[in-house]
Residue frames as qw, qx, qy, qz and C-alpha x, y, z in Angstrom:
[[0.644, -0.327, 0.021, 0.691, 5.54, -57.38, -57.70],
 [0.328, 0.528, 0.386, 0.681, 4.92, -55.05, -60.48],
 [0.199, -0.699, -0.331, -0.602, 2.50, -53.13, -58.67],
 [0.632, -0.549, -0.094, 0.539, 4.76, -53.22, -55.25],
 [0.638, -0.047, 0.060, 0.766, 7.41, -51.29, -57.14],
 [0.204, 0.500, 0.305, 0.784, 5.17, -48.85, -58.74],
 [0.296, -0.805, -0.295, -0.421, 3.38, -47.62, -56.26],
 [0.673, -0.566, -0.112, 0.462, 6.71, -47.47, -54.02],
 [0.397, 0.412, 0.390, 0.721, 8.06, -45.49, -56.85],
 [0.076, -0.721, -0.513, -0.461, 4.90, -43.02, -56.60],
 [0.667, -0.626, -0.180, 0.362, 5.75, -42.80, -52.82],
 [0.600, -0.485, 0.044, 0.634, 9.01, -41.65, -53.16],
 [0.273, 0.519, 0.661, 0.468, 8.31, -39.49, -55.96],
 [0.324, -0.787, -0.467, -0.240, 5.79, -37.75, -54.10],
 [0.668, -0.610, -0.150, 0.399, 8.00, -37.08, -51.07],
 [0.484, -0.065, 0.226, 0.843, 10.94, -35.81, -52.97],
 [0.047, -0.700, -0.225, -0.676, 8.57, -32.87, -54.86],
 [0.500, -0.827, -0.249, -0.064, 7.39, -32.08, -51.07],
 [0.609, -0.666, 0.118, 0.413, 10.78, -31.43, -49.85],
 [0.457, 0.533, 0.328, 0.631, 11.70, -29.16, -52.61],
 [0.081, -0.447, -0.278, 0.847, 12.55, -25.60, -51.15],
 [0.119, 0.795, 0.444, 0.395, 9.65, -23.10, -52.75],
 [0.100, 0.237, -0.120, 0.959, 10.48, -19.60, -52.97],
 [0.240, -0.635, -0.616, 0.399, 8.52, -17.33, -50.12],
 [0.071, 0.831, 0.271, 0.480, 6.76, -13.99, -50.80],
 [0.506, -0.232, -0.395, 0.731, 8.55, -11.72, -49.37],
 [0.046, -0.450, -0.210, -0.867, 6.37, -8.80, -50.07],
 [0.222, -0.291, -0.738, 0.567, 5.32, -6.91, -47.51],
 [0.116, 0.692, 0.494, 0.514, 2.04, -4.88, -48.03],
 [0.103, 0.238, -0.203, 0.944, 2.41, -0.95, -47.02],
 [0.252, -0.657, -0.682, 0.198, -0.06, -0.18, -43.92],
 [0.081, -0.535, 0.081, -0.837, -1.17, 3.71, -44.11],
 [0.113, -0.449, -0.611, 0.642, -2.52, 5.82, -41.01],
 [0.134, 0.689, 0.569, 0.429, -5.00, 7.81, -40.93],
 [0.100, 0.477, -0.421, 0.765, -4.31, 11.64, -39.56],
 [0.559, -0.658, -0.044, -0.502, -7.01, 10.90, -36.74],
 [0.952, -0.146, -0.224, 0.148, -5.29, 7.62, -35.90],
 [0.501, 0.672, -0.133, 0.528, -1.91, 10.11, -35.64],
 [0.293, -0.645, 0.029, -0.705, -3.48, 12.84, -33.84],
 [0.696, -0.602, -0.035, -0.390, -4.41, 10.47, -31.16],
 [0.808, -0.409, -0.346, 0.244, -1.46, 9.27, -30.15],
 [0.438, 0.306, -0.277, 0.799, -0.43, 12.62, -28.84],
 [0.338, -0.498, 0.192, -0.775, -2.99, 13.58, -27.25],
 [0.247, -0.336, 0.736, -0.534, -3.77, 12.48, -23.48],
 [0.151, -0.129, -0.948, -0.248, -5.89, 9.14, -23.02],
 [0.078, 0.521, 0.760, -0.381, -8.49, 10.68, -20.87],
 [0.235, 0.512, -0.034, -0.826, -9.74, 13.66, -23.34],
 [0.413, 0.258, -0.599, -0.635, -10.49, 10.77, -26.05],
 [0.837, -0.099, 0.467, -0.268, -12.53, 7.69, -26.60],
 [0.222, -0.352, 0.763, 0.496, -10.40, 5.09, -28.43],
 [0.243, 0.305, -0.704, -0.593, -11.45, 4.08, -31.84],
 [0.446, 0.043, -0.796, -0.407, -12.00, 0.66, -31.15],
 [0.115, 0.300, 0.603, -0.730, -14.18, 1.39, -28.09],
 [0.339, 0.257, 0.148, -0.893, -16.86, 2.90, -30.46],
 [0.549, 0.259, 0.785, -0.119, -19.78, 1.27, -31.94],
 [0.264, 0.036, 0.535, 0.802, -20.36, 1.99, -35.54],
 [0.132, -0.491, -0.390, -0.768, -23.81, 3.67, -34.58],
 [0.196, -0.207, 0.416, -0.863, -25.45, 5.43, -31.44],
 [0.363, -0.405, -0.838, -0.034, -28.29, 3.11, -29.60],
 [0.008, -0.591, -0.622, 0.513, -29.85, 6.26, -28.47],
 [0.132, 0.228, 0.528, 0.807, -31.69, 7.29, -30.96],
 [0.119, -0.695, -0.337, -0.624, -33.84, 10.18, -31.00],
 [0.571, -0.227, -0.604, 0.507, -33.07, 10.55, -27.29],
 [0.082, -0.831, -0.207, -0.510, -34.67, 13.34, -25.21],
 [0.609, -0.687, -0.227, 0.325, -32.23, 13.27, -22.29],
 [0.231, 0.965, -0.064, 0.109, -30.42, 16.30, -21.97],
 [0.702, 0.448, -0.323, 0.450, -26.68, 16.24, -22.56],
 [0.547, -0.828, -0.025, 0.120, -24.37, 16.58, -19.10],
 [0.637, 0.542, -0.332, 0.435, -21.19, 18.28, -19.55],
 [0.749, -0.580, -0.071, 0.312, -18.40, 17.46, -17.55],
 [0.043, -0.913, 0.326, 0.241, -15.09, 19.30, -17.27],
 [0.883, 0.359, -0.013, 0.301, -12.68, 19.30, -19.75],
 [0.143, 0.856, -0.404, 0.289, -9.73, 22.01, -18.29],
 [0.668, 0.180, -0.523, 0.498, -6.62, 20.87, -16.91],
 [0.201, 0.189, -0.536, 0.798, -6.01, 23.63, -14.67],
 [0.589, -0.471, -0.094, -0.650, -9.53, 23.54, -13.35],
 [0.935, -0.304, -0.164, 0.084, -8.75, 20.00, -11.84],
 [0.488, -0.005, -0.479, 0.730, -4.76, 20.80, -10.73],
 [0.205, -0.432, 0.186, -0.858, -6.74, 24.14, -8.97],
 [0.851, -0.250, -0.384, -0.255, -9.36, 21.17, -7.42],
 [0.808, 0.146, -0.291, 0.491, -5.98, 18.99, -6.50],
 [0.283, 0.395, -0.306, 0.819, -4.48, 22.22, -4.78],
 [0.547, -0.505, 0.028, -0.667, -7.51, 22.80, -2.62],
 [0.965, -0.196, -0.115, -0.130, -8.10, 18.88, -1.37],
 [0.912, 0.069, -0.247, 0.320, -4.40, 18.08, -1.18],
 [0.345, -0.818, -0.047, 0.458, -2.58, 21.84, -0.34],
 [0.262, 0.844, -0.239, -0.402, 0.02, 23.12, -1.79],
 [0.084, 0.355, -0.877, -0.313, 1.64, 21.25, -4.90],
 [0.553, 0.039, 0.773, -0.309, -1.10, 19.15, -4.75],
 [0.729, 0.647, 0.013, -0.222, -1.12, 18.97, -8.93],
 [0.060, 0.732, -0.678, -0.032, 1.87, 17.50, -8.42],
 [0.624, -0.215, 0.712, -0.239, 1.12, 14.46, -5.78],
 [0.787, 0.358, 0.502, 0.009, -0.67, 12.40, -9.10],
 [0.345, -0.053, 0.742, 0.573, 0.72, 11.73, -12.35],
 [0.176, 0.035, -0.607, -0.774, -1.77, 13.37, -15.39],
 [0.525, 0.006, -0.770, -0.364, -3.54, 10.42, -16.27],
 [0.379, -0.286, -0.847, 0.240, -4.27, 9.42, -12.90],
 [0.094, 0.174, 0.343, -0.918, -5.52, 12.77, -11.79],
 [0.457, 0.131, -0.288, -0.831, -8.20, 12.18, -14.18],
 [0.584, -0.235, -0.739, -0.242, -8.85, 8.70, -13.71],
 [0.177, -0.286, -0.843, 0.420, -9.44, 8.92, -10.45],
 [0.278, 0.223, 0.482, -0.800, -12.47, 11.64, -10.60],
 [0.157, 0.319, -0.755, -0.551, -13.82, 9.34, -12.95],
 [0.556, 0.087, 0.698, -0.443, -16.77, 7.35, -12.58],
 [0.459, -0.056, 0.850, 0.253, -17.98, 4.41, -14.32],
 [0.410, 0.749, 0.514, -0.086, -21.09, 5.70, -15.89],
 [0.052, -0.785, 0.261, 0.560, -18.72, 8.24, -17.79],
 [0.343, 0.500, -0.713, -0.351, -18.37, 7.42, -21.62],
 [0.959, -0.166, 0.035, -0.226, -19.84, 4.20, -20.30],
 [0.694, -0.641, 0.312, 0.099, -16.39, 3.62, -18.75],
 [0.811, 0.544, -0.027, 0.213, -14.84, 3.53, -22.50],
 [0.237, 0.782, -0.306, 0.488, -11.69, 6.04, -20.82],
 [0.566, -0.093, -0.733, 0.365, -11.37, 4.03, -17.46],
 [0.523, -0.693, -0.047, -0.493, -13.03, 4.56, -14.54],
 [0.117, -0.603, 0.571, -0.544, -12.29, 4.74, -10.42],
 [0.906, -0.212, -0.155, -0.332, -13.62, 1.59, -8.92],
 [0.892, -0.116, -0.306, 0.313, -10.56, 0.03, -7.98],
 [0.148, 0.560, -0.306, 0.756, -8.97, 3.33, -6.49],
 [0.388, -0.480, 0.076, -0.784, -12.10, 3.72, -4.52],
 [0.886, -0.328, -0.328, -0.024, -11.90, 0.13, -2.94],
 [0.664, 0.094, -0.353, 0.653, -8.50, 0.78, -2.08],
 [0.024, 0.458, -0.154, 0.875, -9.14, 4.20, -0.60],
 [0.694, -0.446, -0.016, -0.565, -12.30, 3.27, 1.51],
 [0.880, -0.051, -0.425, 0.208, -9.97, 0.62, 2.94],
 [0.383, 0.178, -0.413, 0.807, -7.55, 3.22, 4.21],
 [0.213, -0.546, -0.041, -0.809, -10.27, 5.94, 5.43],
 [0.790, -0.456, -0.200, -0.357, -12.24, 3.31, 7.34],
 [0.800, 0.006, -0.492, 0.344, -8.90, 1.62, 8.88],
 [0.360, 0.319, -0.210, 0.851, -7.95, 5.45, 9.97],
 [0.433, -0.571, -0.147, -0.682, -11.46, 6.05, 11.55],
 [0.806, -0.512, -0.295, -0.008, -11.70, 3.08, 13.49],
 [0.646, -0.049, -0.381, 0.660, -7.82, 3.91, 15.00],
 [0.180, -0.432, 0.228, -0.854, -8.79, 8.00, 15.49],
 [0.732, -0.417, -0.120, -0.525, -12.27, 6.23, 17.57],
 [0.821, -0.210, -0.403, 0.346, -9.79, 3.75, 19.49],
 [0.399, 0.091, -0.370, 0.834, -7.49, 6.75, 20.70],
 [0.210, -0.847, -0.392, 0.292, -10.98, 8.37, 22.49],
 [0.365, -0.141, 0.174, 0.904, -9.99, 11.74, 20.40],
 [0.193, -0.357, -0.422, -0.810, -12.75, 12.22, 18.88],
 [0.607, -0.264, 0.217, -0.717, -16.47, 12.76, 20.19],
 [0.253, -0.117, 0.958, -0.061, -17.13, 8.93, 21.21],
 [0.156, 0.324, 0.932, -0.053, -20.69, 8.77, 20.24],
 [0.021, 0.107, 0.395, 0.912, -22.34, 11.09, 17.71],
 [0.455, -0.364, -0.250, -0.773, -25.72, 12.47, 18.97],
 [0.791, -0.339, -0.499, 0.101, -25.40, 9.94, 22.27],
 [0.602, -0.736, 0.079, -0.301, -24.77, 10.72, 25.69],
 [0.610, 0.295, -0.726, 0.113, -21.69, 9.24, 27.06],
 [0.802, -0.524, -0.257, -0.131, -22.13, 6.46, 29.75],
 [0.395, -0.777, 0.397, -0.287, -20.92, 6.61, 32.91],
 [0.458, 0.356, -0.814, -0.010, -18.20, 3.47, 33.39],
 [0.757, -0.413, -0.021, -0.505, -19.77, 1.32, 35.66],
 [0.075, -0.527, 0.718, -0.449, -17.94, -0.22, 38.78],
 [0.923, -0.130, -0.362, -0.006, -18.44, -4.65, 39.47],
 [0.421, -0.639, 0.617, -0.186, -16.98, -5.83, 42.58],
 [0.622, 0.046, -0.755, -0.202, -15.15, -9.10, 41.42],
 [0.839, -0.485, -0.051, -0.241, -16.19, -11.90, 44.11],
 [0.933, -0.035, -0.103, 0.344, -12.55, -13.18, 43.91],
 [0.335, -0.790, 0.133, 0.497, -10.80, -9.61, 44.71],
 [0.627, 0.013, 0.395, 0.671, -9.79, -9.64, 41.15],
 [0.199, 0.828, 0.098, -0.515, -9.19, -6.27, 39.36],
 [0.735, 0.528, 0.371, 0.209, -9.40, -6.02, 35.70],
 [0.521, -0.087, 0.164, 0.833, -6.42, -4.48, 33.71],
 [0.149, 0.964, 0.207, -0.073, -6.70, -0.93, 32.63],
 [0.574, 0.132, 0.390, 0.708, -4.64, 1.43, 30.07],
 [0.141, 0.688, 0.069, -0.708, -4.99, 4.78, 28.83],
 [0.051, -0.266, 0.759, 0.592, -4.72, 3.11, 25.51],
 [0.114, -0.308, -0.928, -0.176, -7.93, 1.20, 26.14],
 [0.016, -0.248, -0.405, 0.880, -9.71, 3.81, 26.90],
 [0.281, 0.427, -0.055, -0.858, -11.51, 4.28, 24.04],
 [0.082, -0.075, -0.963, -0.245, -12.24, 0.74, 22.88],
 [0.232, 0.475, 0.728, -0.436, -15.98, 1.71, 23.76],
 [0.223, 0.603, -0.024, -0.765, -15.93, 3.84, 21.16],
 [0.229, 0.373, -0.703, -0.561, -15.04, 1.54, 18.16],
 [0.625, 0.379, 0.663, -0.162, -18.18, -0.09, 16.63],
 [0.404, 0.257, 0.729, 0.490, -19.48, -0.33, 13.26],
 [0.088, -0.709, -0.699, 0.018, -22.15, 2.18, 14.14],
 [0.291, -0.738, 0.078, 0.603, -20.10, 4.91, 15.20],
 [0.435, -0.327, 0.483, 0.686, -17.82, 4.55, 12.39],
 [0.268, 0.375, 0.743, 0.486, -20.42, 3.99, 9.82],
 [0.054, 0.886, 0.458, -0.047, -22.32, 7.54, 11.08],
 [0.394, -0.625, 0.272, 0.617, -18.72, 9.49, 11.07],
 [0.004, -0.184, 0.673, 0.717, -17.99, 8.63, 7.31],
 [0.499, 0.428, 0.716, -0.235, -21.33, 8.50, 6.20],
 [0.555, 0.366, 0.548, 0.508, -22.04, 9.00, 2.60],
 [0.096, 0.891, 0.410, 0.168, -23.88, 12.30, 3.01],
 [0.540, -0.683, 0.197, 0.451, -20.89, 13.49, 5.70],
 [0.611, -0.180, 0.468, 0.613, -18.53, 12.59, 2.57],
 [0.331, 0.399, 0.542, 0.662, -20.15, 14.50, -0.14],
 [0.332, -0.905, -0.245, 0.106, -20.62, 17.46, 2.02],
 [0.561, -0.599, 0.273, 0.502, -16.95, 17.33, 2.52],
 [0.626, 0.407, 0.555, 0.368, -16.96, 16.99, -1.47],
 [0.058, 0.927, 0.363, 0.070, -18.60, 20.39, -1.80],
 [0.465, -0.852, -0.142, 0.191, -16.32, 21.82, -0.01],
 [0.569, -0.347, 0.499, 0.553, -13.18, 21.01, -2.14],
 [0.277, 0.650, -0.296, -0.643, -15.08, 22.03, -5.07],
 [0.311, -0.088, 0.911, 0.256, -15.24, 18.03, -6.42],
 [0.478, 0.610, 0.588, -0.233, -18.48, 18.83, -8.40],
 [0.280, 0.833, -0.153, -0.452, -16.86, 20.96, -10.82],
 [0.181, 0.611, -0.721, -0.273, -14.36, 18.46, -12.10],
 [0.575, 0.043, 0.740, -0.347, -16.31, 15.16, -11.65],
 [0.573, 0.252, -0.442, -0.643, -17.12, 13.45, -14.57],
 [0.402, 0.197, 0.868, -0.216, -19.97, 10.97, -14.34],
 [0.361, -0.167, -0.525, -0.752, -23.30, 10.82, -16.78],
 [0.310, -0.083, 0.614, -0.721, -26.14, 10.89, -14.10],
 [0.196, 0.304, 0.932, 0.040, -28.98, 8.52, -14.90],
 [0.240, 0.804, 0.500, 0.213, -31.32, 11.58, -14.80],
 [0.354, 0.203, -0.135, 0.903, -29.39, 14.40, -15.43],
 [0.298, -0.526, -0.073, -0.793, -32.22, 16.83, -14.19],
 [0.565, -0.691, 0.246, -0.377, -32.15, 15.39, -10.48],
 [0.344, 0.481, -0.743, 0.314, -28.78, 14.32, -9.41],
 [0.403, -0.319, 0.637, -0.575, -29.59, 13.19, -6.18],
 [0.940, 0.092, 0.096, -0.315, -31.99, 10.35, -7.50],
 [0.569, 0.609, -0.553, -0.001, -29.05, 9.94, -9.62],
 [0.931, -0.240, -0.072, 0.267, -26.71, 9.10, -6.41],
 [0.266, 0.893, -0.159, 0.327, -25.18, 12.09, -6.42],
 [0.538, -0.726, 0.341, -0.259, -24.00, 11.49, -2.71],
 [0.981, 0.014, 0.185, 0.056, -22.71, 8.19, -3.64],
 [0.638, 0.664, -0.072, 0.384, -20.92, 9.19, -7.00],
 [0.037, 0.875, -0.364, 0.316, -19.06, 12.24, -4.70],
 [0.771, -0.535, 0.344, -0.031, -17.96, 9.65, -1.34],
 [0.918, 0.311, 0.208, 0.132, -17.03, 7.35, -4.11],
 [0.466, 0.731, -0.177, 0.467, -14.39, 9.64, -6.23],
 [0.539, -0.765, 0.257, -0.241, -13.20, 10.90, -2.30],
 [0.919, -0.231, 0.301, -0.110, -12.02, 7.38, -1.98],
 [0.845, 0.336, 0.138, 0.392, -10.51, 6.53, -4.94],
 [0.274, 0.796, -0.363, 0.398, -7.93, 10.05, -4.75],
 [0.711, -0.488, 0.493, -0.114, -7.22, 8.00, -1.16],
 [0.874, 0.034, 0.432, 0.218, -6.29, 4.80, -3.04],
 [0.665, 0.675, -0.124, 0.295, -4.50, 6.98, -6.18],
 [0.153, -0.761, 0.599, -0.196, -1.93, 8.64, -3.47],
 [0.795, -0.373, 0.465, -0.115, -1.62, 5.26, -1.80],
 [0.885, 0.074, 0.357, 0.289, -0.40, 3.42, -4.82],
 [0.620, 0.716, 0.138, 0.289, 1.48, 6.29, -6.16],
 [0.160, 0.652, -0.449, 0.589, 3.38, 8.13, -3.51],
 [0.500, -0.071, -0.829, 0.242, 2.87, 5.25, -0.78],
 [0.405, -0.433, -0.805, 0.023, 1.21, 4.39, 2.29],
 [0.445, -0.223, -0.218, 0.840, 2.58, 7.06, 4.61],
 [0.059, -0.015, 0.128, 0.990, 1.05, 9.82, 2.41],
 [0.342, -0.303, -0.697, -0.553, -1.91, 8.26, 1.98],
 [0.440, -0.409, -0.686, 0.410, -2.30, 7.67, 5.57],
 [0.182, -0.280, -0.142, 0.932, -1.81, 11.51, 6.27],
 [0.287, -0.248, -0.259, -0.888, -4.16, 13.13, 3.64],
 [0.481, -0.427, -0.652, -0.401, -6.90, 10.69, 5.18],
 [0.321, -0.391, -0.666, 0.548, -6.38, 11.79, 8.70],
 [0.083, -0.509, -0.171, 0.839, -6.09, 15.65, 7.94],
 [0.297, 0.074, -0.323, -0.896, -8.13, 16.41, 4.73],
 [0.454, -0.129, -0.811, -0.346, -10.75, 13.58, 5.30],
 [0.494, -0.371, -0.784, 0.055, -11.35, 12.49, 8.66],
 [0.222, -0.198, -0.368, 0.881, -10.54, 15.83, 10.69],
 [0.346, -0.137, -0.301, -0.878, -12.63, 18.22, 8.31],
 [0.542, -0.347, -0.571, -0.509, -15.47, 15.41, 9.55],
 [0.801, -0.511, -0.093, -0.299, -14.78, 15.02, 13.43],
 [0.944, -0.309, 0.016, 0.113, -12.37, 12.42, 13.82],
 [0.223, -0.874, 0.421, -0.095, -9.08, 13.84, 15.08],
 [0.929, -0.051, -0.100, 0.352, -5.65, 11.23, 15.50],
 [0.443, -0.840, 0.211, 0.232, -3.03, 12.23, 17.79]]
């Protein structure tokens, strides 16, 4: 019994210290900045790589490829923007997006965000707008082809098949057509043209021959994605428009 009591004792003992309140530190230790840490948040997110983006030493060491510089002016790209879009067209995007969208991944190895989801979204609209310009028989129907004569079946049952000036041009829309209209080389022609090489910022694989690089790619690519920035910034409508008349006209493909 003895050794019942004591070692209920101990128990309760034990409990009671535990449920004693204990003072909490309320000290709170002082966190400095540093001025760089400042500095950057005033300036713009695409002119910097963040801090904790960087590695604490370069993995190209001794490196004999030669350094590509991309643009760093503002008003070079809203002049860019004014060409491709018209007037105000350094207006249509927002800063930050004007920059992410002529972005490409290989840039900063992609530490400042890159276009890749613009450019899905854009090549979604372009291609949606081709195949409708190649349904309304506006454009040429068949790029470096002859066009066939329509060819006249007597049914056996006196039946005549429906017919539409709408459907007129349903011969035109294949994959084939469409896919020689917007063709990469077509698009980075059209690239040229807006001046999109000057404000592009990629890091080419070999900087001394773009083309191996994918130059043609890189330009179609960036094309796209200022399609998909309007679209999700000043909506569908606008987006629709630039791709008829700065995109698909410049390349052929008219829409009434």
């Amino acid at each position: 019994m003895a050794l019942y009591f004591t070692s209920r004792a101990a128990r309760t003992a034990c409990a009671a210290s535990k449920s004693v309140a204990r003072p909490i530190a309320t000290v709170i230790p002082s966190r400095t900045y540093s001025n760089s840490a400042e500095e950057a948040q005033h300036r713009p997110r695409w002119s910097y790589t963040p801090e904790q983006a960087k590695a604490p030493f370069s993995l190209h060491l001794n490196s004999k490829r030669p350094v590509y510089h991309v643009n760093t002016d503002p008003e070079l790209l809203d002049r860019f923007y004014i060409r491709l879009l018209g007037n105000g067209g350094d207006k249509v995007l927002s800063d930050e997006t004007k920059w992410l969208a002529v972005t490409h991944k290989s840039f900063d190895q992609g530490r400042r965000g890159f276009n890749d989801r613009l450019a899905f979204l854009g090549k979604r609209i372009v291609h949606l707008q081709a195949s409708l310009a190649l349904a309304q028989n506006v454009a040429v129907p068949a790029p470096g082809a002859a066009p066939t004569e329509p060819v006249n079946k007597t049914d056996e049952f006196g039946r005549v098949p429906f017919s539409h000036p709408a459907l007129e041009g349903l011969g035109n829309l294949s994959s084939d057509n469409k896919k020689v209209l917007t063709d990469r080389s077509k698009l980075a022609e059209l690239g040229h043209k807006y001046d999109l090489p000057k404000v592009l910022r990629w890091s080419p694989r070999q900087p001394e021959d773009l083309h191996r690089s994918g130059y043609d790619l890189v330009l179609a690519h960036t094309l796209y994605a200022i399609i998909g920035a309007v679209s999700l910034e000043k909506g569908a409508v606008v987006a629709t428009k630039l791709a008829r008349e700065r995109i698909l006209e410049p390349l052929g493909l008219k829409s009434v």
